[in-house]
C-alpha positions as CSV (number, residue, x, y, z in Angstrom):
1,X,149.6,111.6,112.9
2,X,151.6,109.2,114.1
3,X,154.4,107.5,112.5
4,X,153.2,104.2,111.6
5,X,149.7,105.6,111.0
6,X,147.7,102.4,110.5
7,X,149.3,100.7,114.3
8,X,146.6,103.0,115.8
9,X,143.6,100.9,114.1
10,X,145.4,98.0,116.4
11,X,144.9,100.4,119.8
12,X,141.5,101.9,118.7
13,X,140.2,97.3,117.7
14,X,141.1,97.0,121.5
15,X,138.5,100.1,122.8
16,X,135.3,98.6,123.2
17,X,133.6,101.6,121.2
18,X,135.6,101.9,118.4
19,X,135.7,98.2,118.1
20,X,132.4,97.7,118.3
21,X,132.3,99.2,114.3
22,X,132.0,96.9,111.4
23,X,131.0,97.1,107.7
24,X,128.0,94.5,107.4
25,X,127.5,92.5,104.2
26,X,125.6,95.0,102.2
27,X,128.0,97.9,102.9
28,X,131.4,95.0,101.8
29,X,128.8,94.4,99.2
30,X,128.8,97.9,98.2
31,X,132.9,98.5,98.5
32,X,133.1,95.6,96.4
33,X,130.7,97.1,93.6
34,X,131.7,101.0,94.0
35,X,135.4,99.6,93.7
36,X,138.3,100.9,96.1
37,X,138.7,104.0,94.3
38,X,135.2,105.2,94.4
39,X,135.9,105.1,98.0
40,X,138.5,106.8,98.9
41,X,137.2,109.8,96.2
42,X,134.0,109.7,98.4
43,X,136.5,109.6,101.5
44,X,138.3,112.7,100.4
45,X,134.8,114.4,99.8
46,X,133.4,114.1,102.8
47,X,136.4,114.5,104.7
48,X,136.8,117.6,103.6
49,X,133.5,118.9,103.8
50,X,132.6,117.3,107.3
51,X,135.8,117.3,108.9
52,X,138.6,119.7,107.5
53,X,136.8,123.1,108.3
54,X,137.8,125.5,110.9
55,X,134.6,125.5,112.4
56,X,131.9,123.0,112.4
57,X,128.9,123.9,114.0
58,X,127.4,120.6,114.9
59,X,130.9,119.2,116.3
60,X,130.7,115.8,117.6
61,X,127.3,114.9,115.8
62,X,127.9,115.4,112.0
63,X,128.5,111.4,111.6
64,X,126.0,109.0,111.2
65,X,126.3,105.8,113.1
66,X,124.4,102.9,111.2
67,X,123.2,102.2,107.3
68,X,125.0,104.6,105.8
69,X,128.3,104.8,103.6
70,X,131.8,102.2,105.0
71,X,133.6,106.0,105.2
72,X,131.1,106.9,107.7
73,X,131.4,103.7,110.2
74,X,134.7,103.8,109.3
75,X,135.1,107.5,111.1
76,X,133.7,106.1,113.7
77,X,135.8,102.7,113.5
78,X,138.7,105.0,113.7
79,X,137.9,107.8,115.7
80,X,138.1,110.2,112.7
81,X,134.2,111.4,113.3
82,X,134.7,114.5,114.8
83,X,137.4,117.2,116.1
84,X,136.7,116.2,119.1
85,X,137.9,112.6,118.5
86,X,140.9,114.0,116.4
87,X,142.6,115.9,118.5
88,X,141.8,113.2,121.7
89,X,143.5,110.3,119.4
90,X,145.4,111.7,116.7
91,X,146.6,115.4,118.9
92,X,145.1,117.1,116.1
93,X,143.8,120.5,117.6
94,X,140.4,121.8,116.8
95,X,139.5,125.4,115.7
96,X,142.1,125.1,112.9
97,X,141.3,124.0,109.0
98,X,142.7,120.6,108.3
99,X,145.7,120.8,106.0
100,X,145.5,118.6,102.7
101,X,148.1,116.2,103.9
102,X,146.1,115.7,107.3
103,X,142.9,115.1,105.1
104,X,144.7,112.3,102.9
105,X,146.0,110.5,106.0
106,X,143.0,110.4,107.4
107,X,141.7,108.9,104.3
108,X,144.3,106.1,104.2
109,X,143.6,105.3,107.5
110,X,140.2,105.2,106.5
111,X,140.5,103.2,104.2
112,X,143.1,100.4,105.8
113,X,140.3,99.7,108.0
114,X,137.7,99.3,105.2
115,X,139.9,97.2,103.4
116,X,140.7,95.1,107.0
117,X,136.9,94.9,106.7
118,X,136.7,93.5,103.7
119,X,139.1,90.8,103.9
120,X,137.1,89.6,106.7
121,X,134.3,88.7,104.4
């Protein structure tokens, strides 16, 4: 990651992809009512299950794109949906488990976007 993690959510707003991603009102809706904290543990859940692993056999297509959780649009938002996009944005290499500290900035970059997101309401 790099050293001021959150000044790559200002480079990835300015790709036309990534900046394409936004929570709509039902999803703030649903940050607002879950709470922050609900979040970031569902964050760290699927994180780990999705992303962290060694090997994940459907690389590159394990995230949903529209009406699902903010953590999902937010992986893509970020460019934290697959391996692929890891180690192209954030030099993270594939074919190696995530460590916990990798998982948890992940997570809090994560979630400076949803938050971003939010305050846009």
């Amino acid at each position: 990651m790099e050293t001021s993690q959150f000044s790559i959510l200002d480079r990835l707003s300015k790709s036309k992809f990534r900046g394409s991603f936004h929570l709509n009102k039902k999803m703030k809706e649903y940050v607002q009512e879950k709470g922050i904290n609900k979040i970031r543990q569902d964050g760290i859940e699927l994180i780990t299950k999705r992303i962290a692993p060694k090997e994940i056999l459907n690389d590159g297509k394990q995230t949903p794109m529209r009406k699902v959780h903010p953590i999902f649009i937010a992986q893509h938002a970020c460019a934290c949906c697959c391996r692929g996009c890891l180690e192209k944005w954030y030099h993270i290499p594939k074919g190696r488990k995530l460590t916990e500290e990798e998982v948890i900035n992940i997570v809090n970059i994560l979630m400076e976007w949803i938050v971003r997101e939010i305050k846009q309401m």
